[in-house]
C-alpha angles and dihedrals in degrees: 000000000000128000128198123232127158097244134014116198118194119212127028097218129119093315105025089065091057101048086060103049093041087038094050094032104103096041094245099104139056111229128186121188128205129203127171092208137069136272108281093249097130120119100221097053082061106052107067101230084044089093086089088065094047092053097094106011098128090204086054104038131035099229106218123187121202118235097256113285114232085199100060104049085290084289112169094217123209113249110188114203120186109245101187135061114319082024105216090354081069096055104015131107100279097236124161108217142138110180138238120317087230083055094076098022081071092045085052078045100057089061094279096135115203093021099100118122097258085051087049095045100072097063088037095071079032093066099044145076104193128189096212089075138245116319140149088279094033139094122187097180105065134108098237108082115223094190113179124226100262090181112073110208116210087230088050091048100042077051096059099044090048081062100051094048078063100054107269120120128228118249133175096212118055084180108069088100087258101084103175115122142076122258146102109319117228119244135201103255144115127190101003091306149098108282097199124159094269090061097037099047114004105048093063091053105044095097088059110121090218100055124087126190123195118187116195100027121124115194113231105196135333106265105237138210103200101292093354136094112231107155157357135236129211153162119234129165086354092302115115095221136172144225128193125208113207090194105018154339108227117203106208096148095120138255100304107038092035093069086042093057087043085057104037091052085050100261112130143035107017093213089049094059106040091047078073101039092259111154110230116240089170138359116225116159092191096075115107089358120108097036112175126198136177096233102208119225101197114205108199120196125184105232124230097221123052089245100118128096083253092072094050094037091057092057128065085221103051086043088048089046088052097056092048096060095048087042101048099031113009083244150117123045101326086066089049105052121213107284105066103140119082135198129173113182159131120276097160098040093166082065118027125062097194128036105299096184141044147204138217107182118201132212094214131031124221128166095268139351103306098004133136112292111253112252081245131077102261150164143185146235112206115192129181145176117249109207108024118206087203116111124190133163138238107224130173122237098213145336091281101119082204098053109092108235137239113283119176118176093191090211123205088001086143141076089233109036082054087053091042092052090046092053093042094060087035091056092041079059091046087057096041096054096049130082130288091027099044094065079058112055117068100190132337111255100189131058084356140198100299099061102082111146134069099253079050093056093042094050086056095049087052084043104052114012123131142185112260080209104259106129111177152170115029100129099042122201110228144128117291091246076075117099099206094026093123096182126021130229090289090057086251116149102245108251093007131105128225098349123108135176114220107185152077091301099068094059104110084213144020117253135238105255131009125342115221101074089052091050086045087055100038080051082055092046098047084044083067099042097057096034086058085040090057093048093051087053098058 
């Protein structure tokens, strides 16, 4: 059985959503979209602290493990993926962040013409409605909701002005292309709930009569021409099914399972796929290679005061409390999510001329993302590295479309990624022994007291450290004259007709902040380039 559509877009996630709704929006083209998980009708994707409850739902996230890092004590880490509509803007962490100017100048630098932050700019207050108002790097017409923390919380204040004590001002936008600063982080919500892609872009354009939407259906390999995408094939409800594309097939499956389906459909290493009797439609050595992660170092500090989510979490009032105020009135801490403190900045000033860490800091601690609540009042310090040297690969296994493939992060593999995750603990101690902050922390929990030196605090990272869930990079855009480019600055998959990946793997690299908003506006931009491609071809 096989149906024609224009265009077949594979994965509903932060930019497939958006391909439908831009691709079907003037009523010219036929769009199906395919996505392996289910409809978002889960509670819990809806209510903004319910990420915690999707963590580790296996109908709802894929549940990816990592090969074992050599790097990181031989550790296999978690890495969550949504697997529904909206994807991981359906489960994620809800933060509103662009990234640096000087992010996507260096992507224009590295031969991406048109990719430069003023370029950028424009689909990036496109994109958004934000509650702070218009402004020359806001938008406040736009589908995706940037919604500000209007309940200031004592642990998220004494934060901030511990910031500031070091150095570090206070600001109210993280997303004016100059992020330095301490506050309350946006989040993408409206009303109380979630704001995903789904709801963002596809709920408005589900009556369309030329978009189709198909749930459950994993898509196998990209059906090929010769040198052209025509197809897709896919299971769905135990029935192998296809679907043809008369202009063009979209990956937009992530960072991870975009590469896969490359491979699998014989587009990548040729080594790699003849080592699994995949014939080779085009070699690109570029597919899978040059993967980017944030590792997350998590701080976590026992509170003097019983003024954390632990302390509501651990009793059946404060969690009833809780539901009532999201039920009656979408407020209170179950329409804020966990990570509400910010801070950008420098914690090797000698070498970086813009912020090179961040923080997310939680009102509550557990053992790890999404865990239990510890039985103490807690809260944690999460730091990251900005902009990661390591570099590590996605791989398949084999040419089963339903094994997971390798996936190996290669953490602190780098001089300077090791340095950068010993200054950024040492800086979230710095924090948490100033005022405001010190009257406030009653012992430190993790990595504790006992961990001093360098080698210590590097052990711990090893130890410890976790995605924050921002895998990148494995189909890099680039000019053809680079040997591991995969797509060039239109998002076309060098030496392949009718075929492009939209997603987090074609950034080149990874940006300063969150990755979701910049997927959302490299999806705006890519709606543009093939709908001016369609119109040139007549």
């Amino acid at each position: 059985m096989s149906e024609t559509v224009d265009y077949v877009v594979v994965g509903a996630g932060s930019a497939g959503c958006v391909l439908a709704n831009r691709l079907s929006e003037n009523g010219k083209y036929s769009v199906c979209l395919l996505e392996a998980g289910p409809p978002d009708k889960n509670i819990w994707i809806h209510i903004p602290i319910g990420y915690g409850k999707t963590m580790f739902n296996t109908k709802l996230n894929w549940g990816f493990y990592t090969d074992p890092d050599p790097n990181m004590l031989g550790r296999k880490i978690y890495w969550p993926r949504g697997k529904t509509l909206g994807g991981s803007s359906s489960i994620n962490g809800l933060i509103y962040v662009r990234g640096q100017k000087e992010d996507y100048d260096a992507w224009g630098q590295q031969g991406n013409k048109g990719w430069s932050w003023e370029q950028c700019l424009p689909y990036f207050r496109k994109l958004e409605s934000n509650d702070l108002g218009s402004g020359p790097t806001r938008g406040t017409e736009g589908p995706l909701h940037a919604t500000s923390i209007k309940t200031k919380h004592e642990l998220v204040e004494a934060f901030i002005g511990s910031a500031e004590n070091n150095g570090v001002a206070r600001v109210s936008d993280f997303n004016t292309g100059d992020q330095e600063g301490a506050g309350y982080y946006q989040l993408t919500t409206h009303k109380g709930k979630r704001c995903s892609t789904a709801v963002a872009y596809l709920n408005p354009a589900r009556g369309r009569p030329n978009l189709r939407i198909e749930t459950n259906a994993q898509a196998t390999k990209i059906l090929m021409e010769g040198q052209r995408a025509v197809g897709v094939a896919y299971k769905r409800e135990g029935r192998l099914l296809t679907i043809k594309a008369n202009k063009e097939v979209i990956l937009s499956a992530g960072a991870l399972q975009s590469p896969q389906l490359l491979q699998l459909s014989g587009i990548g290493p040729s080594s790699l796929l003849q080592q699994f009797g995949i014939p080779v439609i085009k070699h690109l050595a570029g597919v899978g290679e040059n993967l980017q992660d944030h590792l997350q170092l998590r701080l976590i500090y026992e509170v003097t005061k019983p003024i954390t989510n632990n302390d509501q979490l651990r009793s059946f009032w404060g969690k009833a409390k809780m539901g009532l105020q999201w039920a009656l009135f979408r407020g209170g801490p179950l329409a804020i999510g966990i990570n509400q403190g910010a801070i950008f900045c420098k914690a090797l000033p000698e070498e970086s001329k813009t912020p090179d860490i961040q923080f997310h800091f939680g009102t509550l601690s557990a053992d790890m993302a999404g865990g239990n609540v510890h039985d103490f009042s807690g809260c944690t310090y999460s730091v990251c590295q900005l902009r990661p040297e390591s570099r590590g690969y996605v791989r398949i296994k084999s040419a089963d479309p339903f094994e997971a493939p390798s996936m190996q992060p290669n953490y602190l593999s780098t001089d300077l990624d090791r340095r950068t995750a010993v200054a950024g603990v040492r800086f979230a101690r710095r924090i948490a022994a100033t005022e405001p902050m010190k009257s406030l922390m009653k012992r430190e929990h993790r990595p504790g007291q006992d961990v001093n030196t360098d080698d210590e605090i590097l052990h711990f990272c090893r130890e410890y450290g976790a995605t924050i869930f921002h895998p990148s990079g494995t189909a890099r855009m680039g000019l053809a004259s680079d040997a591991l480019a995969v797509v060039d600055e239109r998002l076309r998959v060098h030496g392949v007709h009718g075929l492009r990946v939209v997603d987090a793997s074609i950034m080149p690299t990874l940006v300063s902040g969150n990755t979701n908003v910049p997927i959302v506006m490299v999806a705006e931009r890519a709606s543009e380039f093939i709908l001016e491609d369609a119109r040139q071809a007549g």
